[in-house]
C-alpha positions in Angstrom: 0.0 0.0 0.0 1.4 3.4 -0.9 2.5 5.9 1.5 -0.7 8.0 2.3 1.2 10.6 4.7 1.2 13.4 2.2 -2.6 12.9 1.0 -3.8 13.4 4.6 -1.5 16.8 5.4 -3.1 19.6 5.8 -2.6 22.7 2.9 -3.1 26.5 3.1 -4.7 28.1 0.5 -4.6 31.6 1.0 -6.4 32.4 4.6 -8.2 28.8 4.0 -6.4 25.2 6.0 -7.5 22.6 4.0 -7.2 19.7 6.1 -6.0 17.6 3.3 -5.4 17.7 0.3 -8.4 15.8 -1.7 -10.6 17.9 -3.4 -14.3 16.5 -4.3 -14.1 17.8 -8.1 -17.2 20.0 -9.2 -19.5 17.5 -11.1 -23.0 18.6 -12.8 -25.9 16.9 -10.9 -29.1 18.5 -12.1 -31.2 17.5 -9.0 -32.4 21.3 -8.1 -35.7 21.7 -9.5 -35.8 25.0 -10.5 -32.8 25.9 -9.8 -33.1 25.9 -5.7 -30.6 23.7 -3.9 -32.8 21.0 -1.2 -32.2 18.9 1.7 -30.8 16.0 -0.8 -28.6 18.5 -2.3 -26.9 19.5 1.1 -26.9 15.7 2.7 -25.2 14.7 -0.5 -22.4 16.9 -0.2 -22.3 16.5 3.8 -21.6 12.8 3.5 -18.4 13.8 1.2 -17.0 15.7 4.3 -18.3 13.3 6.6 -16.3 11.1 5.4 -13.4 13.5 5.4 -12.7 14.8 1.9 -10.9 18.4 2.4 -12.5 20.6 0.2 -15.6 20.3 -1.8 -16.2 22.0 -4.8 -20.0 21.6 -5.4 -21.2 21.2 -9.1 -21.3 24.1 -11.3 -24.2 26.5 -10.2 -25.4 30.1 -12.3 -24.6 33.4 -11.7 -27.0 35.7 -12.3 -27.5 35.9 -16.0 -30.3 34.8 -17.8 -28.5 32.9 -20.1 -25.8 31.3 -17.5 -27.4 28.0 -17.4 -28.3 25.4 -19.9 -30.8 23.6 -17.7 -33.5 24.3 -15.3 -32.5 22.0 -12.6 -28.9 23.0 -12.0 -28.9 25.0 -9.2 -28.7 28.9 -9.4 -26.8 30.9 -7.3 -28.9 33.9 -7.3 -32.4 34.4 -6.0 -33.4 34.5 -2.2 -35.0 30.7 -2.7 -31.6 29.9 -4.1 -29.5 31.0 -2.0 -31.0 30.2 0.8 -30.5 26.3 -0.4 -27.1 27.0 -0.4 -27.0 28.4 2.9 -28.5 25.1 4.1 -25.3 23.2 1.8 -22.4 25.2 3.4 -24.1 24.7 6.5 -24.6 21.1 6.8 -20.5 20.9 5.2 -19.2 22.8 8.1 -21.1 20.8 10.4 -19.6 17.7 9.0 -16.3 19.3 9.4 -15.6 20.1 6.0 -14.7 23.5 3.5 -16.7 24.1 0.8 -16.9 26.3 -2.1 -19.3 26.7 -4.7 -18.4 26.8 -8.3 -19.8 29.8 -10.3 -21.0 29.1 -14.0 -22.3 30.7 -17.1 -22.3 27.9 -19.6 -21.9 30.6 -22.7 -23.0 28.7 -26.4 -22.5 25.3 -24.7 -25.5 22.7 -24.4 -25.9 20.5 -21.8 -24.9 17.0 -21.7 -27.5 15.7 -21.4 -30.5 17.7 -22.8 -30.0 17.9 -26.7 -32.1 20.6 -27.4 -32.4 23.8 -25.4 -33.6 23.0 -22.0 -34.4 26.7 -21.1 -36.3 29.4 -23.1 -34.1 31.9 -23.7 -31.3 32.5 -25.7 -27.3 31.5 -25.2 -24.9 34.1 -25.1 -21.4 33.7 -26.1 -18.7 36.3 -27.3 -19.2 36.4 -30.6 -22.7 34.7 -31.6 -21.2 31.9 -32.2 -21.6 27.9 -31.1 -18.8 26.4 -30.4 -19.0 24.3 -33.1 -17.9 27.9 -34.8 -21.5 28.5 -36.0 -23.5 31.7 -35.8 -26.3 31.2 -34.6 -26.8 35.0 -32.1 -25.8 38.2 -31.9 -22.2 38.8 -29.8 -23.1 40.0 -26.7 -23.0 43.8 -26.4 -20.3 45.3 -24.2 -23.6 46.1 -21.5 -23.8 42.2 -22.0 -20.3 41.6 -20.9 -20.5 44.1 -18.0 -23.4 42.8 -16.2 -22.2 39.8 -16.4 -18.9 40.6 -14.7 -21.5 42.2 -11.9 -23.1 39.0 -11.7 -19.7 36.9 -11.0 -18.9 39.8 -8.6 -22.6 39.5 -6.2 -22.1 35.8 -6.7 -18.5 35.5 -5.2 -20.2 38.2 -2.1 -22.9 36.5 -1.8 -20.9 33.2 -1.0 -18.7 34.7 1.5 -21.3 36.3 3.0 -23.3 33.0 3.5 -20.5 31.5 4.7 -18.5 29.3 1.7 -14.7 29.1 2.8 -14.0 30.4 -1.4 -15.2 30.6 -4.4 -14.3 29.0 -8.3 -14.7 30.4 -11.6 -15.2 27.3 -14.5 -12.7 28.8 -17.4 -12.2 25.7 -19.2 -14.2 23.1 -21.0 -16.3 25.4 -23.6 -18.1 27.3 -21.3 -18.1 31.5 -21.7 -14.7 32.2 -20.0 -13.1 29.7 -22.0 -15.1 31.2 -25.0 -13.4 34.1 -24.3 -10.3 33.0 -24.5 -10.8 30.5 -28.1 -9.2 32.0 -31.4 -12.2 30.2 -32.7 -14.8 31.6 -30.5 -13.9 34.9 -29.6 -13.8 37.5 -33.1 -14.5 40.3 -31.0 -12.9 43.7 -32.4 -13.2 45.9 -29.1 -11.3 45.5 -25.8 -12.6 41.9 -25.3 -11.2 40.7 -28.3 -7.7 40.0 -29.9 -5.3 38.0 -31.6 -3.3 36.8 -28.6 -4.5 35.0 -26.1 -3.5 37.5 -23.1 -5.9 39.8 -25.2 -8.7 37.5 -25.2 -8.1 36.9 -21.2 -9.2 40.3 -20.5 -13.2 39.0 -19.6 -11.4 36.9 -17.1 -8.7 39.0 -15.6 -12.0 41.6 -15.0 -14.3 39.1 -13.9 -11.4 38.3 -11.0 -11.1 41.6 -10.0 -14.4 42.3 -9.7 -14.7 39.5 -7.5 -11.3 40.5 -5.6 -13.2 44.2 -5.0 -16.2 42.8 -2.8 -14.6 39.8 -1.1 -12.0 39.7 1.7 -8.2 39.2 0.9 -7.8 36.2 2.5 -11.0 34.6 0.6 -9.5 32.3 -1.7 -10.2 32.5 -5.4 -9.9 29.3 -7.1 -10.1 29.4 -11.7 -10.5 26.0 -13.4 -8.9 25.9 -16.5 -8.6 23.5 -19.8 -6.4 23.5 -22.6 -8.8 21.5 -24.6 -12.0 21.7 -26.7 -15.0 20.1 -26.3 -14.3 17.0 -28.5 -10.9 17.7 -29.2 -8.4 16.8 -26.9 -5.4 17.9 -28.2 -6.4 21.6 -28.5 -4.2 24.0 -26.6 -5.0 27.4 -25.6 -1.3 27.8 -24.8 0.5 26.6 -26.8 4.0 26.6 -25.5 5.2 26.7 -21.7 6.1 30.3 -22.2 2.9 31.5 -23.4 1.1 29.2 -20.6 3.5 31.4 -18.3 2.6 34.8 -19.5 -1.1 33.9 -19.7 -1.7 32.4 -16.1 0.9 35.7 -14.5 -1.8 37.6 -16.1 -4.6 35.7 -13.9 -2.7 35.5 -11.1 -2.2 39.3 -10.9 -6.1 39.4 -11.7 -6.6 38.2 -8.5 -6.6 33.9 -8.6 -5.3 32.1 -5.7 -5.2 28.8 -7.5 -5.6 27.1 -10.5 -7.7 23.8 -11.3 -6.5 22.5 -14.0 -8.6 19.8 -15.8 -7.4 17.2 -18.3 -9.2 13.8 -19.6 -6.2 11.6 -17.3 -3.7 13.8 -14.8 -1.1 11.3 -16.0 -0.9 13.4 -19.2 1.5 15.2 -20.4 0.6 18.9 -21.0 3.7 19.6 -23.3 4.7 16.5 -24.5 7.3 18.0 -26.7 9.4 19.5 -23.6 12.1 18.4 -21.2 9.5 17.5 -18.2 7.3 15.3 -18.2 4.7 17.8 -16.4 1.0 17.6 -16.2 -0.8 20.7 -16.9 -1.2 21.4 -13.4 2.4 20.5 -12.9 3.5 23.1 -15.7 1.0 25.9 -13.8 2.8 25.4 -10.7 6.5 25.5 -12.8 5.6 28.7 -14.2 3.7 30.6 -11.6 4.6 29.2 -8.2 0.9 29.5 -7.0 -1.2 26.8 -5.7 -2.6 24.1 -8.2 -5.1 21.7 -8.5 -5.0 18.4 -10.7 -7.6 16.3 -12.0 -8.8 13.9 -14.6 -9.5 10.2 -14.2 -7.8 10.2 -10.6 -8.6 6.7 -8.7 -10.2 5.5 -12.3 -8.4 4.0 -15.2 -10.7 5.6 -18.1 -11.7 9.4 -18.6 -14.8 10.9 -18.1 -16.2 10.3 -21.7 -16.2 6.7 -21.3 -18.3 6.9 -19.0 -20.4 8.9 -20.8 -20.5 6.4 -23.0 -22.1 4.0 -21.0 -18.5 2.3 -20.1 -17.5 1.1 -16.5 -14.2 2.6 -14.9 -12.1 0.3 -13.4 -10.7 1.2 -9.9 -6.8 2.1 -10.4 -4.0 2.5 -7.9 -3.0 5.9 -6.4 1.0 5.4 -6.8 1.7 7.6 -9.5 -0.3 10.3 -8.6 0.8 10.4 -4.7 4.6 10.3 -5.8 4.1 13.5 -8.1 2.1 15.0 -5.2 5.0 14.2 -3.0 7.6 15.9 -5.3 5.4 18.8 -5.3 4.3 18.6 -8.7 1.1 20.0 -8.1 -0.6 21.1 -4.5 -4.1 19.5 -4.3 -6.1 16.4 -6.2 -9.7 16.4 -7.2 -11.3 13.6 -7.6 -14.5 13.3 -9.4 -16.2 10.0 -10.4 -14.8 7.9 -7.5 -16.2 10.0 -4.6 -19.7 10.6 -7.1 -19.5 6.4 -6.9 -18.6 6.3 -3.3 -18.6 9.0 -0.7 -16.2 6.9 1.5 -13.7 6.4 -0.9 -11.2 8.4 0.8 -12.0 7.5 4.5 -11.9 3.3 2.3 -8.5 4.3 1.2 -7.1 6.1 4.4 -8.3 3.1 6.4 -6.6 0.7 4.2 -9.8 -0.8 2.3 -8.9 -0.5 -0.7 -10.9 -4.3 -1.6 -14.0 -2.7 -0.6 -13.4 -0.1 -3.4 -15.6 -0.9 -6.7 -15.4 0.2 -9.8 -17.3 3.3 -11.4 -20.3 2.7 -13.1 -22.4 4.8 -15.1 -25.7 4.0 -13.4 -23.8 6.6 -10.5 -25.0 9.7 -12.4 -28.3 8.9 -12.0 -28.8 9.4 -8.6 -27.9 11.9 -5.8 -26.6 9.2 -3.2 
């Protein structure tokens, strides 16, 4: 059994102690009937802290936009019904003895999952009117568009510290509007949000972080998930070389993010294959900026995310690899997505040496809220 020691320490992420350092990753539940958090909501995340994951990052949840969500029962995070579900989440997390913070969403020109056809009747929004299959099928949104949006990250990240969520993150990867924003493809803007670098295109992030920097304490960490793929395309970068991934995440550091998450379909991965390390894209964010990051992708599994999608089981998978790059400081923290959504004890299983009572992932777990 592999040394677990550095799994279980404890991590400071700004003013936040994690108590260790498993993250439950953000996963998209759609069991909020319109929108509004319940009782099931909050007991499901409370038995992932019961059972002592560190931090959880609930699933994505809209700001308040009209268009920031692609189907009527993910949870909002605006509205006094709203809100005050959450307030019932957090709660019941810190009662458990866990940290919690709520990931804010706007899905931009990006349909759900699992609903096909528009779930919600009104439009999508993206930068430039386009789906991002590179369709037009809108108008961009106007530059009002862009700043009320920016407002609405801002009352959301305020409105979580002030119910009591130990921080906050922004989803700015896998084809939702940040990550819009920052696409060649998807962004053709010609004013201030626009550009033909990708430090240009960053700029709806880097004010979007410091609007959210202006209304929450400093210590309140401020966590940014980022991809360097497409939907359906894998090998897409954003960055394309280690030095422009460099100049592009100083640029959100100085914005105001405490952390980066940074997702990939297997952690084992290598972000730059062409280069001298053999660094994951977390690995290469900590390299080049020295601030805390997150890995995940496939953690405890040995299959990604989109074979399960597929209807395929996961087979459980050792933790070796990934505990020796934690333990060489590769990256900071681990998030861990389909293994805890299969099992809420699968940390406390592996801490305890259990690892036979482990199973394997199947899909049927995404049916249900257990």
């Amino acid at each position: 059994m592999p040394d677990l020691d550095i799994l279980l320490t404890p991590y400071r992420l700004n003013a936040l102690t994690v108590p260790n350092r498993v993250v439950m990753a953000p996963m998209t539940r759609s069991f909020s009937p319109g929108g509004i958090p319940g009782a099931d909501v909050a007991a499901y995340y409370r038995r992932r802290a019961a059972h002592g994951v560190g931090l959880v990052i609930t699933e994505g949840t809209g700001v308040g936009r009209a268009a920031a969500l692609d189907d009527p029962d993910v949870p909002r995070f605006h509205g006094e019904a709203a809100l005050a579900g959450w307030k019932k989440v957090v709660d019941a997390v810190h009662a458990a003895g866990g940290r919690i913070a709520p990931q804010l969403w706007h899905v931009g020109h990006k349909p759900s999952n699992g609903a096909g056809e528009r779930a919600l009747a009104h439009r999508y929004e993206s930068p430039s009117g386009l789906s991002i299959t590179g369709e037009r099928v809108a108008q961009p949104m106007s530059e009002s568009d862009v700043a009320d949006t920016i407002d609405a990250y801002a009352r959301a990240a305020a409105d979580a510290e002030r119910l009591g969520f130990d921080g906050v993150e922004l989803h700015g990867g896998h084809g939702y509007l940040i990550n819009q924003f920052f696409s060649e493809d998807l962004n053709q803007r010609g004013d201030r949000y626009g550009g033909a670098t990708l430090v240009e295109r960053s700029r709806f992030a880097v004010e979007v972080l410091k609007a959210i920097r202006a209304v929450v304490t400093p210590g309140f960490p401020v966590i940014l998930r980022l991809s360097q793929w497409k939907p359906k395309d894998f090998r897409a970068r954003l960055a394309g070389t280690p030095a422009v991934l460099e100049e592009w995440l100083g640029l959100l550091v100085d914005a105001g993010a405490d952390a980066f998450h940074l997702s990939q379909p297997a952690y084992w991965q290598p972000a730059f294959p062409e280069a001298d390390a053999n660094l994951n894209l977390a690995g290469w964010a900590k390299k080049v900026t020295g601030v805390t990051t997150i890995t995940v992708g496939s953690v405890g599994l040995g299959s990604d995310v989109y074979d399960s999608f597929a209807g395929k089981d996961a087979q459980s998978a050792p933790l070796d690899d990934l505990l020796a790059r934690l333990e060489r400081g590769e990256f900071d923290l681990v998030a861990v997505g389909r293994a805890l959504l299969q099992d809420a004890a699968w940390l406390e299983k592996i801490r305890q040496g259990r690892i036979d009572e482990i199973g394997n992932f199947t899909p049927d777990a995404f049916s249900t809220l257990a």
